[in-house]
C-alpha positions in Angstrom: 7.5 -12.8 69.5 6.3 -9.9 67.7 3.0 -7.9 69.1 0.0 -7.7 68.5 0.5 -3.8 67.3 3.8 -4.9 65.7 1.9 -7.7 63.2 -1.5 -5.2 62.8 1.0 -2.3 61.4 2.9 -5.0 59.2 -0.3 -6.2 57.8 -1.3 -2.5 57.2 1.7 -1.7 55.2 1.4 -4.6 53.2 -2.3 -3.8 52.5 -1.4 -0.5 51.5 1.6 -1.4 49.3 -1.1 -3.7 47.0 -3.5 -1.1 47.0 -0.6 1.1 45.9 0.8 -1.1 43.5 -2.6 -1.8 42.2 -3.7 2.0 41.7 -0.4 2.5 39.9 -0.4 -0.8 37.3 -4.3 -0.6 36.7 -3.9 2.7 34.4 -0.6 0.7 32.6 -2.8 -2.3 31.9 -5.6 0.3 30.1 -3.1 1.8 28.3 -1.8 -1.5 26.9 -5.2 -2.9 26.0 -5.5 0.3 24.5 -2.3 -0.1 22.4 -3.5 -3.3 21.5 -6.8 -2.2 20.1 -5.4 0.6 18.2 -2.7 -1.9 16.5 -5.8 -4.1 15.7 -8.0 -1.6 14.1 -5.2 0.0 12.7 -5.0 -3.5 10.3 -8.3 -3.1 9.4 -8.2 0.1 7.8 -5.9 1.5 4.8 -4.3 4.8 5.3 -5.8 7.1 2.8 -2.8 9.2 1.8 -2.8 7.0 -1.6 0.5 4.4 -0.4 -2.0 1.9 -0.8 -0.7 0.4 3.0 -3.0 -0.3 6.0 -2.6 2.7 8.9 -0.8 0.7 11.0 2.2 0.2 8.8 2.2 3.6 6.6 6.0 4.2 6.3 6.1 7.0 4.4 8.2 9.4 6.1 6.2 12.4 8.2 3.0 11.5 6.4 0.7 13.3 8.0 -2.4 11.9 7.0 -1.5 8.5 9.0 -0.4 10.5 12.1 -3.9 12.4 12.1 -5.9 9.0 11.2 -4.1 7.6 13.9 -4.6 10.2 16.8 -8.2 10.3 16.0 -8.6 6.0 15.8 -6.5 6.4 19.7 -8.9 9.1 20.7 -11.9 6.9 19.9 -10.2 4.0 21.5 -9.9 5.9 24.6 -13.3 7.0 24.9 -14.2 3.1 24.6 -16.1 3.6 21.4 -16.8 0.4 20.0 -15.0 -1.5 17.1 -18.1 -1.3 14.9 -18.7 2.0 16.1 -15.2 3.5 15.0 -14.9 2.1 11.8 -17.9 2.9 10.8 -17.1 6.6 12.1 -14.1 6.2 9.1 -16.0 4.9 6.7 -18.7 8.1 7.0 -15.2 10.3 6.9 -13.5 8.9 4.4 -15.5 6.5 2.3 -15.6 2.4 2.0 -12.0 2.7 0.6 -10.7 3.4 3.7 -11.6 -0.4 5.3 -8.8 -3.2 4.1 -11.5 -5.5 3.7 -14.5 -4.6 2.2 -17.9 -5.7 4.2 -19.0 -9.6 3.2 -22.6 -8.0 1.4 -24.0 -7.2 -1.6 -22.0 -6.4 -4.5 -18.7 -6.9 -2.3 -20.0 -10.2 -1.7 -20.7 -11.5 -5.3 -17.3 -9.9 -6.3 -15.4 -12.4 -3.5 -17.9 -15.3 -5.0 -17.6 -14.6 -8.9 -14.2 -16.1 -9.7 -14.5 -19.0 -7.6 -17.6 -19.5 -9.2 -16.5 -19.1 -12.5 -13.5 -21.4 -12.4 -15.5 -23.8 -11.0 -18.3 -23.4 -14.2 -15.3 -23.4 -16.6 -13.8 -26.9 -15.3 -17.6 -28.1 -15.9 -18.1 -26.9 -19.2 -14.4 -28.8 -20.2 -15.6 -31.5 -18.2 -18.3 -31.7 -20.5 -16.9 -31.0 -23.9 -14.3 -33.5 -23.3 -16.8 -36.3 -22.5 -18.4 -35.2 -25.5 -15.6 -35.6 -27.7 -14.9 -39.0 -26.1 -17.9 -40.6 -26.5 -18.9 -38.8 -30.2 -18.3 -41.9 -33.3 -15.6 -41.3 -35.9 -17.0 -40.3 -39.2 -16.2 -43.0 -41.2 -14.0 -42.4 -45.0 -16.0 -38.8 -46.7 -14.8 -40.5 -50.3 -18.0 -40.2 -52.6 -19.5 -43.0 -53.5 -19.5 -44.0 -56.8 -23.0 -44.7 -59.1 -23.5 -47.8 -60.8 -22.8 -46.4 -64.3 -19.5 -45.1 -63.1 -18.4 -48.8 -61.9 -19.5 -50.4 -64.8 -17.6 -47.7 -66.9 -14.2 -48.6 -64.9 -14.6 -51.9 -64.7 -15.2 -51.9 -68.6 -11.7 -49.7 -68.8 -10.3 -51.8 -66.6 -11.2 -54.7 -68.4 -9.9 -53.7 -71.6 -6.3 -52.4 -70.5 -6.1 -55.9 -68.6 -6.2 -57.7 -72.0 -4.9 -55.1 -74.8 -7.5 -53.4 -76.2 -6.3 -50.3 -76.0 -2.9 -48.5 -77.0 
């Protein structure tokens, strides 16, 4: 049976090996939330070296512009900045353009709205022409109606053809 020395020095090493282990995975697990923030935001902004691609997956070859957009969105992420905080920080560098999706307000917002909107106010307006149509009579025969003198005129023609009269 082990003594008492024998299990307080055992205990001791394994207290220091988790504090160990825990000193050297904590910086590891920062570093990946980090990564994982930086991936995120990067999909949330465009890269503005005109490729038209979000930051995150620029594959142009050595282009710069996404290299330096994405040291500075890594530096911000280290210092803990905020979401909100760092993309706002691009937009004031760079302009609106620079978010993938524009904000949910104002103008933005009624250009999102406007086509569903109209598609929706075209369907109605067929809707309603169609019904229209449906229910609108037909017109009967547009023939001209004859006068009386003309009637009596054919009928008197008629008459006489009937029975010889003429040539």
């Amino acid at each position: 049976m082990p003594t008492k020395a024998a299990t307080n020095s055992l205990i001791h090493r394994a207290l220091l090996l988790g504090v160990a282990l825990l000193l050297l995975t904590t910086p590891l697990s920062a570093q990946l939330s980090n990564d994982v923030r930086v991936k995120a935001l990067g999909k949330r902004l465009m890269c503005m070296c005109g490729c038209n691609q979000l930051l995150g997956e620029c594959n142009h070859v050595g282009c710069t512009v996404s290299t330096a957009m994405l040291k500075k969105l890594e530096e911000r992420v280290g210092r803990n900045e905020s979401d909100d905080l760092i993309l706002q920080g691009f937009v004031q560098e760079y302009g609106a353009k620079v978010l993938a999706q524009p904000p949910a307000s104002g103008f933005t917002l009624l250009a999102w709205v406007m086509p569903f909107a109209a598609l929706i106010g075209g369907f109605f307006i067929v809707r309603g022409v169609l019904l229209r149509w449906r229910h609108e009579p037909v017109p009967e025969s547009a023939a001209p109606t004859a006068s009386p003198e003309l009637r009596a005129r054919a009928a008197a023609e008629a008459d006489r053809d009937d029975w010889g009269g003429g040539n």
